[in-house]
LUMZATI-38337 format. One record per atom (N, C-alpha, C): x, y, z; residue number from 1; atom name. Coordinates in steps of 0.2 Angstrom, whole numbers. Example, Ala and Ser with C-alpha at 12.3 -4.5 7.8 and 13.67 -1.06 7.14 Angstrom:
<panus>
px/py/pz/nr/atom
66/-28/39/1/N
62/-22/39/1/CA
66/-16/39/1/C
64/-11/35/2/N
68/-5/36/2/CA
64/0/39/2/C
</panus>
This chain:
<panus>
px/py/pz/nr/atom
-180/3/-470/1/N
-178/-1/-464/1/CA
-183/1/-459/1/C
-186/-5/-455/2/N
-189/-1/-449/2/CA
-185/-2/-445/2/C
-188/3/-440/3/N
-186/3/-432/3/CA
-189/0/-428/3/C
-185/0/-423/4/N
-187/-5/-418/4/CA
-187/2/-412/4/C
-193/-1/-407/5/N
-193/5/-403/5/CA
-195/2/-395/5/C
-192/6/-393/6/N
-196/5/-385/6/CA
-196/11/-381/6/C
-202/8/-378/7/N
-204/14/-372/7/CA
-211/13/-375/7/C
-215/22/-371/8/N
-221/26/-374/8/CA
-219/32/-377/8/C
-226/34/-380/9/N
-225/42/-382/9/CA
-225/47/-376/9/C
-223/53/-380/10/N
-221/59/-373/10/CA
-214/57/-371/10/C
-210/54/-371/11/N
-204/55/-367/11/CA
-199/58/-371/11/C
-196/58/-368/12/N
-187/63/-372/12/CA
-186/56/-377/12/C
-183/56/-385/13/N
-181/50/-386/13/CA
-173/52/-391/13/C
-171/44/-388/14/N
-164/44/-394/14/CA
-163/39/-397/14/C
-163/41/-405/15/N
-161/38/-409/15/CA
-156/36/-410/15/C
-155/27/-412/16/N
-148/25/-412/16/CA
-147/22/-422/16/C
-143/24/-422/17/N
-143/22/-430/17/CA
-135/20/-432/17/C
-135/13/-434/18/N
-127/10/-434/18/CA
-129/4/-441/18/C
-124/3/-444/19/N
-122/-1/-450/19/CA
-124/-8/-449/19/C
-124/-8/-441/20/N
-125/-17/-440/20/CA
-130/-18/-436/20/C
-130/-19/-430/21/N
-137/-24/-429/21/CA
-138/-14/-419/21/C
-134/-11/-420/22/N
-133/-6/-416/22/CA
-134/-7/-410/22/C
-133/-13/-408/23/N
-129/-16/-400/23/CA
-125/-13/-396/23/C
-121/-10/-401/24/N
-114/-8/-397/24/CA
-116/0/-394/24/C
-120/3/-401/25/N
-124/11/-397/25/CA
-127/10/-392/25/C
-131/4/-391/26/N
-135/5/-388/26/CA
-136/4/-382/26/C
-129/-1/-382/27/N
-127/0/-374/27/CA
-126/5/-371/27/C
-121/8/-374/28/N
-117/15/-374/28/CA
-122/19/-370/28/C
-129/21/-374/29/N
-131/24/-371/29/CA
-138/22/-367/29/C
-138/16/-365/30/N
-140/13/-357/30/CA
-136/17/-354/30/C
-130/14/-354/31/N
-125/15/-351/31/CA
-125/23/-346/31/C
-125/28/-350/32/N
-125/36/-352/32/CA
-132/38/-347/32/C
-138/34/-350/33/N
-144/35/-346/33/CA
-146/35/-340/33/C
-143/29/-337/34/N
-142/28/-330/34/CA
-140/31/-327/34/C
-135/38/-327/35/N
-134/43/-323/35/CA
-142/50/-323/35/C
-145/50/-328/36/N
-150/55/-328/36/CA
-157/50/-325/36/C
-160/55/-319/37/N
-169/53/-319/37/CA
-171/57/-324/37/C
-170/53/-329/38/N
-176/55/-336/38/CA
-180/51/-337/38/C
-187/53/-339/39/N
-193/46/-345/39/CA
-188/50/-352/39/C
-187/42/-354/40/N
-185/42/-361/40/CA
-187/36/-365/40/C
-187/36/-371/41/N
-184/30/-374/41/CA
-178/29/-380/41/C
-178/24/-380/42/N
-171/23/-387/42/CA
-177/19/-396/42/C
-174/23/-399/43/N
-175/19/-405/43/CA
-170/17/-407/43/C
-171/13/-412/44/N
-163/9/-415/44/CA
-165/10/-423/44/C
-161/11/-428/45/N
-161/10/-434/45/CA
-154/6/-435/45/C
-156/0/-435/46/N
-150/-7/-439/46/CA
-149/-6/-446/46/C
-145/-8/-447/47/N
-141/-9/-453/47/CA
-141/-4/-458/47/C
-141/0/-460/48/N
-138/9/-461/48/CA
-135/6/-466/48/C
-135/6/-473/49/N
-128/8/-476/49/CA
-128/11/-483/49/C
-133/13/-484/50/N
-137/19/-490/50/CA
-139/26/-487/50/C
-135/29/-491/51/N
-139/38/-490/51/CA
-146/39/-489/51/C
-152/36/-492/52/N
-156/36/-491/52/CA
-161/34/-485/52/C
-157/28/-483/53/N
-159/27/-476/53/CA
-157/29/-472/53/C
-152/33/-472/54/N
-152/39/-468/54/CA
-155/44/-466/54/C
-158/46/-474/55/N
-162/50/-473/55/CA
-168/50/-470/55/C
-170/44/-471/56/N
-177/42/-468/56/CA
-178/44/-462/56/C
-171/42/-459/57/N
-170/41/-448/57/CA
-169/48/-447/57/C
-165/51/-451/58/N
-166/58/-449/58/CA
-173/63/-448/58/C
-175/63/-454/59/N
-183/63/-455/59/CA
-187/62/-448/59/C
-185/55/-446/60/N
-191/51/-438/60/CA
-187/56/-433/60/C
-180/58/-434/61/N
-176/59/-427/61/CA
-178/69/-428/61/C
-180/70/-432/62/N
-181/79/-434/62/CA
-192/78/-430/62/C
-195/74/-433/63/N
-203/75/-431/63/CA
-200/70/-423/63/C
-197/70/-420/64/N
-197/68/-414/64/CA
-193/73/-410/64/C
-188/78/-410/65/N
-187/81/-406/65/CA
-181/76/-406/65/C
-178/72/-406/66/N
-173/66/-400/66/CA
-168/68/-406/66/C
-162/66/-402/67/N
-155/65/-401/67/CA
-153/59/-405/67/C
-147/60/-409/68/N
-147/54/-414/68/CA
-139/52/-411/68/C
-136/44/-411/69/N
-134/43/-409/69/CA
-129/39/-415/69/C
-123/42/-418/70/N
-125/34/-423/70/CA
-117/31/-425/70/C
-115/24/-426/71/N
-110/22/-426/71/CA
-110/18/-432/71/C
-108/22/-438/72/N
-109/20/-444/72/CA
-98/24/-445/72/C
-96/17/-451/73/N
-90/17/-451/73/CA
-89/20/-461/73/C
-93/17/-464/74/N
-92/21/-471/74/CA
-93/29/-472/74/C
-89/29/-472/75/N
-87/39/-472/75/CA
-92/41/-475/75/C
-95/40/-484/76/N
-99/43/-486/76/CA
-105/43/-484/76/C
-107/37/-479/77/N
-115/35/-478/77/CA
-115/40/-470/77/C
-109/41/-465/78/N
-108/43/-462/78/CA
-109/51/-461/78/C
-104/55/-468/79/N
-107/62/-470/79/CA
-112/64/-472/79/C
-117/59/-475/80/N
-124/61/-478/80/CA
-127/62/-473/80/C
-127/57/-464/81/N
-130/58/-459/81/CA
-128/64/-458/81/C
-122/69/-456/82/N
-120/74/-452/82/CA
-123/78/-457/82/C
-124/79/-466/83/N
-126/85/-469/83/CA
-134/83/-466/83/C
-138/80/-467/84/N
-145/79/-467/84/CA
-148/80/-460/84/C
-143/80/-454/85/N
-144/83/-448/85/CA
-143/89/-447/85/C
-138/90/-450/86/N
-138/98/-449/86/CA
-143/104/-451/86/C
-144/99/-459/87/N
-150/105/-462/87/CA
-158/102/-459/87/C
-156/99/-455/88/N
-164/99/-449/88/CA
-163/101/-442/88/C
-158/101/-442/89/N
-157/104/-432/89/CA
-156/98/-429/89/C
-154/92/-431/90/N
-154/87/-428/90/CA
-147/87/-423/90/C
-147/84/-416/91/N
-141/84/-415/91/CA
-140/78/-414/91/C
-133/78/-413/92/N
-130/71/-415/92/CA
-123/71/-411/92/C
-122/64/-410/93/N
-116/60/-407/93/CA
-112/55/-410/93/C
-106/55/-413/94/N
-105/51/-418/94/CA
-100/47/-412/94/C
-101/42/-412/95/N
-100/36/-406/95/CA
-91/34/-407/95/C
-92/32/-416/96/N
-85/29/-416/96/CA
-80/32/-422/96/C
-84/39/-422/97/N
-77/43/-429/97/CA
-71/43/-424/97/C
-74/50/-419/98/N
-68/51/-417/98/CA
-60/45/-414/98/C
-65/40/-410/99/N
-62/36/-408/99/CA
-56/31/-413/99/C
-59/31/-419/100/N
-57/27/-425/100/CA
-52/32/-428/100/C
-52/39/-430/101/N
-46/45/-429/101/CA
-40/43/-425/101/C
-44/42/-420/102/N
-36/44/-413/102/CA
-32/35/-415/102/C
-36/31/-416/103/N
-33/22/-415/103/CA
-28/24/-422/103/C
-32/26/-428/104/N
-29/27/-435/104/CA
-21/32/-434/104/C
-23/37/-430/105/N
-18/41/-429/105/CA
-12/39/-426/105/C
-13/34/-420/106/N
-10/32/-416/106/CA
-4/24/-420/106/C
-8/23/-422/107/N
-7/16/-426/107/CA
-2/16/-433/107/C
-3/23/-434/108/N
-2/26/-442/108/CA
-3/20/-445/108/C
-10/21/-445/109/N
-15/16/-450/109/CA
-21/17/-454/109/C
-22/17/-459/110/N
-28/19/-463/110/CA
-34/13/-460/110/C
-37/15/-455/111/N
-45/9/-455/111/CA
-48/7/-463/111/C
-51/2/-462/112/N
-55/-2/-469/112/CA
-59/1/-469/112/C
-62/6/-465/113/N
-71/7/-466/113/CA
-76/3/-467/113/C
-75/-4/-466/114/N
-80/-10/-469/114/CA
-87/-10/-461/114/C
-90/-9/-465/115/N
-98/-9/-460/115/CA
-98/-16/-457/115/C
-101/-20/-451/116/N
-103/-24/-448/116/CA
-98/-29/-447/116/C
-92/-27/-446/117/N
-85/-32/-445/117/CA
-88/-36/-438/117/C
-90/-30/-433/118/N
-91/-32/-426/118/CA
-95/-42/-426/118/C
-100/-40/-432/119/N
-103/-46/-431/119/CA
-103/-52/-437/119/C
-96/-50/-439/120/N
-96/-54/-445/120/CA
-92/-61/-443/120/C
-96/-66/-447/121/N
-93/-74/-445/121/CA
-84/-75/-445/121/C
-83/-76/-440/122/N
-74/-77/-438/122/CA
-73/-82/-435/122/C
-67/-85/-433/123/N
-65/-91/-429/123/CA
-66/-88/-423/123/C
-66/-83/-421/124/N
-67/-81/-414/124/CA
-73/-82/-412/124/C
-81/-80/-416/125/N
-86/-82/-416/125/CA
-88/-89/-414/125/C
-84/-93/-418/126/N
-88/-97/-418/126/CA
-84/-102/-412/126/C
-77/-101/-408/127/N
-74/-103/-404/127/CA
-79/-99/-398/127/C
-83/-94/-399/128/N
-90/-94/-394/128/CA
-94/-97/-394/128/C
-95/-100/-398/129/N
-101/-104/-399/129/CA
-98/-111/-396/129/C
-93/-114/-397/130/N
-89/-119/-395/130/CA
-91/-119/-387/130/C
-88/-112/-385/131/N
-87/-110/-377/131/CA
-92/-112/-374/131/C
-101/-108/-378/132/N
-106/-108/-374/132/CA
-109/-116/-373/132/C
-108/-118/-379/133/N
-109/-127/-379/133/CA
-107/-132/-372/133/C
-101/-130/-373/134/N
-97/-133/-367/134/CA
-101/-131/-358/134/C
-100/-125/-359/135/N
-103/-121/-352/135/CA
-108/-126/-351/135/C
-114/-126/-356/136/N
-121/-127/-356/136/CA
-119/-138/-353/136/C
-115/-141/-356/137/N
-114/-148/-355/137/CA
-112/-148/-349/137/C
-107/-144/-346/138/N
-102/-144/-339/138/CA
-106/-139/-335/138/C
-114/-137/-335/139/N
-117/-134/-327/139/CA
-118/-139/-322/139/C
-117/-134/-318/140/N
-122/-139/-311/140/CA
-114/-145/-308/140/C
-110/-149/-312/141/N
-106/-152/-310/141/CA
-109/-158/-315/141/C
-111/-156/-321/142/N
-112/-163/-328/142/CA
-107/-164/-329/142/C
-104/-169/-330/143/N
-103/-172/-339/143/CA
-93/-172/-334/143/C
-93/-171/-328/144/N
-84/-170/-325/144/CA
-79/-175/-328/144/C
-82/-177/-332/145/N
-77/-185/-335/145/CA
-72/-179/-341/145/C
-75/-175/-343/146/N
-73/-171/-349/146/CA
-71/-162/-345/146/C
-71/-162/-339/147/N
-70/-157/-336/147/CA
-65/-153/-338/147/C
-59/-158/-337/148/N
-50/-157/-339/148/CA
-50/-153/-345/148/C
-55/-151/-348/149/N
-54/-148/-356/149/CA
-57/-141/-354/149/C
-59/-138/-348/150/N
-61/-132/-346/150/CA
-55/-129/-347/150/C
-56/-122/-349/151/N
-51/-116/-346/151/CA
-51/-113/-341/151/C
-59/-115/-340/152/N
-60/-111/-331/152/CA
-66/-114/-327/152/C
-64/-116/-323/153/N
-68/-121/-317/153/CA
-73/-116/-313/153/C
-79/-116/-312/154/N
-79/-112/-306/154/CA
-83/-117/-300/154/C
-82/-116/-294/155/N
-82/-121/-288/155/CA
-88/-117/-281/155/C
-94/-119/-279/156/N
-95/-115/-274/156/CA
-101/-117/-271/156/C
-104/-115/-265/157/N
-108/-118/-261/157/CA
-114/-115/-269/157/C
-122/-118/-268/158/N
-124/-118/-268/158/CA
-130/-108/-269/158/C
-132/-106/-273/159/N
-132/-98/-273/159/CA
-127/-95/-275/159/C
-120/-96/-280/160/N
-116/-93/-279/160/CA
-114/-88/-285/160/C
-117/-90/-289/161/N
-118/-85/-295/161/CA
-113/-89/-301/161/C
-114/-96/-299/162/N
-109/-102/-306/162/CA
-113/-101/-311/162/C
-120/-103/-312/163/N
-121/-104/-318/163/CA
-121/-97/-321/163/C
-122/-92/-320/164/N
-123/-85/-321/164/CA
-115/-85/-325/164/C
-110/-85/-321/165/N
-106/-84/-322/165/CA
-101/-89/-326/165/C
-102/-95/-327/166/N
-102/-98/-334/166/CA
-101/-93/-340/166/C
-108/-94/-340/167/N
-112/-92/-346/167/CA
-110/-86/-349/167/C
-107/-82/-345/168/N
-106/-72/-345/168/CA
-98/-76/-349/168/C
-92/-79/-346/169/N
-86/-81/-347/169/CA
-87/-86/-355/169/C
-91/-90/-356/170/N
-92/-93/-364/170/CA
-91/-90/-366/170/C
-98/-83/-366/171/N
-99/-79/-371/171/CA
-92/-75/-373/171/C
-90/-74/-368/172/N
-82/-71/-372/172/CA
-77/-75/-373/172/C
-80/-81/-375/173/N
-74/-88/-377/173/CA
-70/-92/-374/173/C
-73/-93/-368/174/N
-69/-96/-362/174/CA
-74/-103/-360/174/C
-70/-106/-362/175/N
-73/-115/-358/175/CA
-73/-117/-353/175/C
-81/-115/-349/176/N
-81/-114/-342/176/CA
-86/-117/-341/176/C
-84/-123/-335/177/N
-89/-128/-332/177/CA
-90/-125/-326/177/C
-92/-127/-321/178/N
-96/-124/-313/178/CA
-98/-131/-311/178/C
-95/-134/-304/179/N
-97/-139/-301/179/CA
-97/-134/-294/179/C
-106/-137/-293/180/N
-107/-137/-283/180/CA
-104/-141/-278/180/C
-104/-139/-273/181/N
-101/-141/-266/181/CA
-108/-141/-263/181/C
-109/-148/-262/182/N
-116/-152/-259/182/CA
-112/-152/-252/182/C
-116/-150/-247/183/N
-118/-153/-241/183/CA
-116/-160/-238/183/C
-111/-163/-236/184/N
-115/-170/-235/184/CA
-109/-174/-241/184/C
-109/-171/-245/185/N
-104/-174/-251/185/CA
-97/-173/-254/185/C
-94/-179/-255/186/N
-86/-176/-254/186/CA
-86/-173/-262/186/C
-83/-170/-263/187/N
-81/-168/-271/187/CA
-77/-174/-274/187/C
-78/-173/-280/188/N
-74/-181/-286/188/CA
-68/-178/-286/188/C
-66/-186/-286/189/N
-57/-183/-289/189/CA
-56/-181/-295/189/C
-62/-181/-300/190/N
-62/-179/-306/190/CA
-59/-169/-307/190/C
-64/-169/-301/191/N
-63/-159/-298/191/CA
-56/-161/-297/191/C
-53/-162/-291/192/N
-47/-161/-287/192/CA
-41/-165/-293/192/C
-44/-168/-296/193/N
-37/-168/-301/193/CA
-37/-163/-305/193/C
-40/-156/-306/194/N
-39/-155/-312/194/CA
-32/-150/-310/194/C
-30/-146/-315/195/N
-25/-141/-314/195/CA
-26/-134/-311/195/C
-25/-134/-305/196/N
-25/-128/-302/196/CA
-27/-122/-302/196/C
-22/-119/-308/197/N
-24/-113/-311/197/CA
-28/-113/-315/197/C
-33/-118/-317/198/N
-41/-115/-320/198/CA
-44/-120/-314/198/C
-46/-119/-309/199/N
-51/-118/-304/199/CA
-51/-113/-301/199/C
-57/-110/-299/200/N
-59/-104/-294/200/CA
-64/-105/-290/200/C
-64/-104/-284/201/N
-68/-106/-278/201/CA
-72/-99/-277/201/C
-78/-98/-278/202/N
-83/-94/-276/202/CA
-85/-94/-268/202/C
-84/-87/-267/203/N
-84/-86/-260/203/CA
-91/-81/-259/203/C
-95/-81/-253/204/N
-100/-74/-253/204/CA
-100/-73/-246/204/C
-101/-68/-245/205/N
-103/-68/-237/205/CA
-106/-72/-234/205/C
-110/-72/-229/206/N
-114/-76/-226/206/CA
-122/-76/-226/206/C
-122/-66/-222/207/N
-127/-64/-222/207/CA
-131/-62/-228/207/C
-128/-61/-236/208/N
-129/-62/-242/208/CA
-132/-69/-246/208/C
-126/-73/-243/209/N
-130/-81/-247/209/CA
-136/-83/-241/209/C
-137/-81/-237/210/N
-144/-84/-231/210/CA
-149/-80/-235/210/C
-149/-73/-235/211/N
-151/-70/-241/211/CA
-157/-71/-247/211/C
-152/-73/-249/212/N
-153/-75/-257/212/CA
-158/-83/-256/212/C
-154/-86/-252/213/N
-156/-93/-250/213/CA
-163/-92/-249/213/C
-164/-88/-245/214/N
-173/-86/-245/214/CA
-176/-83/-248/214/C
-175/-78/-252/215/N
-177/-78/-256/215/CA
-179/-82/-263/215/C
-176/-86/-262/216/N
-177/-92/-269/216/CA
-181/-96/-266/216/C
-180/-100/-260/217/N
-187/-103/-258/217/CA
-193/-100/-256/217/C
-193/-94/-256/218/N
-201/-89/-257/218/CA
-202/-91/-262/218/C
-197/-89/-270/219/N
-201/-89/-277/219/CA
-202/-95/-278/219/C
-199/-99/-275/220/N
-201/-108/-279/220/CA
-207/-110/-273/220/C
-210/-107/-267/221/N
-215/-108/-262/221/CA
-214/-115/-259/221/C
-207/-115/-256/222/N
-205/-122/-253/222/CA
-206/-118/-245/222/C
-203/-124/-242/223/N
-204/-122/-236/223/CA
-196/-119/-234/223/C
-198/-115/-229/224/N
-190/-110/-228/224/CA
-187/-115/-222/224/C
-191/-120/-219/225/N
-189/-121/-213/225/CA
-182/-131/-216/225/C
-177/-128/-217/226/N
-174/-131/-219/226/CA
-164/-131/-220/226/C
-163/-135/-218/227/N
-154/-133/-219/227/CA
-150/-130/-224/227/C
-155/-130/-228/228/N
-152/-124/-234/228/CA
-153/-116/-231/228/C
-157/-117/-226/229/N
-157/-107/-225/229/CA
-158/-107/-218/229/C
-153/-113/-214/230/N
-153/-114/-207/230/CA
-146/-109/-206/230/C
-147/-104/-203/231/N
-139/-99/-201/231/CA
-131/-102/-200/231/C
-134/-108/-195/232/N
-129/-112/-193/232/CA
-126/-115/-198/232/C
-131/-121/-203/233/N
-128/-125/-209/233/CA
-125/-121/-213/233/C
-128/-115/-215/234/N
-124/-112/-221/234/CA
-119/-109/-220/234/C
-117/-108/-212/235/N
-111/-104/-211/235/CA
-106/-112/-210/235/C
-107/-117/-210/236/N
-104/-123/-208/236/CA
-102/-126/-216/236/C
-106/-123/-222/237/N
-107/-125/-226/237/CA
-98/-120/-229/237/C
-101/-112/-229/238/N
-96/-108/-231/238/CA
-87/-110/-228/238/C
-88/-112/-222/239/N
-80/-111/-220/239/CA
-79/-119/-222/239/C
-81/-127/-225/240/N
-80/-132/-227/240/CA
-77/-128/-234/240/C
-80/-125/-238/241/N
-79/-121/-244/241/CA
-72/-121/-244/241/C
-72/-114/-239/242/N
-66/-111/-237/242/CA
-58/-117/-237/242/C
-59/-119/-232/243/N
-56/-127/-232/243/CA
-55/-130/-237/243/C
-59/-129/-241/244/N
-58/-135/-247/244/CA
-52/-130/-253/244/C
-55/-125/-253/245/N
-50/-120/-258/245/CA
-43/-120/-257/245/C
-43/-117/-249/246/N
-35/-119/-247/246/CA
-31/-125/-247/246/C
-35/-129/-247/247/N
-31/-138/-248/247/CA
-30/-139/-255/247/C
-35/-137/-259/248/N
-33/-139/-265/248/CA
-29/-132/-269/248/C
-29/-129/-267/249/N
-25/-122/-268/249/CA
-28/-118/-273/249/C
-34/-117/-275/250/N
-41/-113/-277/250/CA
-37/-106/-277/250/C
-37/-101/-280/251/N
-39/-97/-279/251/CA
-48/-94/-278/251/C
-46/-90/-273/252/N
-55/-87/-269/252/CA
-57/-82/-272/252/C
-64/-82/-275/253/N
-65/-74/-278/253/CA
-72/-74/-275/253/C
-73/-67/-269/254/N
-76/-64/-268/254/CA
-82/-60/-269/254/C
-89/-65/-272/255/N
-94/-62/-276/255/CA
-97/-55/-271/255/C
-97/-58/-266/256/N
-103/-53/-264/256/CA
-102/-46/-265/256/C
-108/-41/-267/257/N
-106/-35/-269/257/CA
-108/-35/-275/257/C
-105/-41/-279/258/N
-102/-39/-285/258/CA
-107/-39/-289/258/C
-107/-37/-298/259/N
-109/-38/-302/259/CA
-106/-45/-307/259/C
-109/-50/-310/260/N
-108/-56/-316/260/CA
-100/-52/-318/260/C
-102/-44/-321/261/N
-97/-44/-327/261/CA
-93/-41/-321/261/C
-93/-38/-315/262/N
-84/-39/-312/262/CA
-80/-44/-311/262/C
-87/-51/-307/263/N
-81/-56/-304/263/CA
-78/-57/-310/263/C
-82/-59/-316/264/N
-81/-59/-323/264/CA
-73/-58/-323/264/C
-70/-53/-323/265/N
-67/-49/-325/265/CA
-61/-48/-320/265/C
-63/-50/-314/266/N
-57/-51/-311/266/CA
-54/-59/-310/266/C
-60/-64/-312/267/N
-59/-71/-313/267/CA
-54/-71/-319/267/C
-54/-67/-326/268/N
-51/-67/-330/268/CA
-41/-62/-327/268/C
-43/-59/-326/269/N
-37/-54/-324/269/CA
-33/-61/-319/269/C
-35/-63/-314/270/N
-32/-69/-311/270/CA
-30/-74/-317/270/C
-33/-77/-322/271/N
-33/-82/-326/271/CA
-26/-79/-332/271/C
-26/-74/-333/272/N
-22/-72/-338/272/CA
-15/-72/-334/272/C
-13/-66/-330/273/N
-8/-68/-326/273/CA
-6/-74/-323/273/C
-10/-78/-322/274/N
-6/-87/-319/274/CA
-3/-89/-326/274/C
-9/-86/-332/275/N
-7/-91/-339/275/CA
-3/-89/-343/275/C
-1/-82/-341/276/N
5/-79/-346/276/CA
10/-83/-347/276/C
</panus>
């Protein structure tokens, strides 16, 4: 099995070693890293499910000094890791025993131990692939004749993080279109007839969307001097926004500040309680 690596030599390194494609460690510990200023890197050893190749990654994670991190579900291929660690000095963080203990315990239920379920072909899969299709036909304010078949609308001046957030919402199996609010332009009735509770109206500060609004005609070397990034227009643009949410009874979410996977997350939290 090779590895896949990143970074340079010299730094602290951790090895991630998991049954399947090792995504889920390796966010984990981004995730983890982020609190420390360290030079580091991550290795990954995919798909694990022999003794042997165990050994191997123990072996790279012993001639490197690094940290192994690893989320393998077969108990035997599992314990071959912790004995072959042990008798090298490796250390180690087993990602998802414990956790899979406390769920089994709690559940009074023996887990399958079956390696890469996470990424195995399901109806839920492929009802994401459904989702991202859709997304991708319904950006920008495309294809609104077929709107009505969204789960989740999102509505918002220009800059407001739709298509971003789309895209983040598919991927977790959600039928998500995004139509802009043009200047100058009334919204279709195609928008305004659909149902309520899946439209959401994106909202941002002011001094955020003027912001951003320049900085994007920097990167594209247009000219700034324009009613996209006029202080007056875009605050004229934001409160029509505003107005239009409340008339149609939108629920407002909030970006500014935020990261993709909060609004994410509280556009969902909204959606689940209207839809229960």
């Amino acid at each position: 099995m090779k590895p896949t690596a990143e970074g340079t030599r010299g730094r602290s390194e951790v090895i991630v070693i998991s049954d399947g494609t090792g995504d889920t460690a390796m966010a984990a510990v981004k995730a983890v890293m982020l609190q420390f200023q360290a030079d580091w890197k991550l290795r990954v050893f995919g798909g694990i499910r022999h003794e042997s190749e165990v050994r191997r990654a123990i072996d790279q994670a012993a001639g490197s000094n690094a940290l192994v991190v690893f989320s393998l579900v077969d108990k035997p291929v599992a314990g071959a890791l912790l004995r072959e660690a042990a008798s090298r000095g490796v250390p180690t963080v087993d990602l998802l025993g414990s956790l899979i203990a406390k769920v089994a315990q709690h559940l009074h239920a023996e887990p399958i131990h079956q390696p890469g379920l996470l990424h195995a072909f399901s109806d839920e899969y492929f009802e994401r692939i459904d989702a991202v299709e859709f997304a991708v036909r319904h950006d920008d304010g495309a294809n609104l004749e077929t709107l009505f078949e969204a789960d989740i609308v999102l509505v918002g001046v220009s800059r407001t993080s739709k298509t971003p957030l789309s895209m983040y919402l598919a991927q977790r199996g959600y039928k998500t279109g995004n139509v802009p609010l043009v200047q100058g332009v009334e919204p279709s009735m195609a928008l305004k007839e659909l149902d309520s509770r899946k439209v959401f109206g994106l909202m941002v500060d002011h001094a955020t969307l003027l912001g951003v609004r320049i900085n994007r005609l920097k990167v594209l070397r247009a000219s700034p001097h324009s009613s996209y990034t006029d202080s007056d227009a875009v605050e004229l643009e934001l409160r029509r926004a505003r107005k239009l949410f409340r008339e149609q009874r939108w629920r407002t979410i909030d970006i500014t500040g935020r990261a993709v996977e909060e609004t994410a997350a509280r556009i969902l939290d909204l959606y689940h309680a209207q839809n229960s």
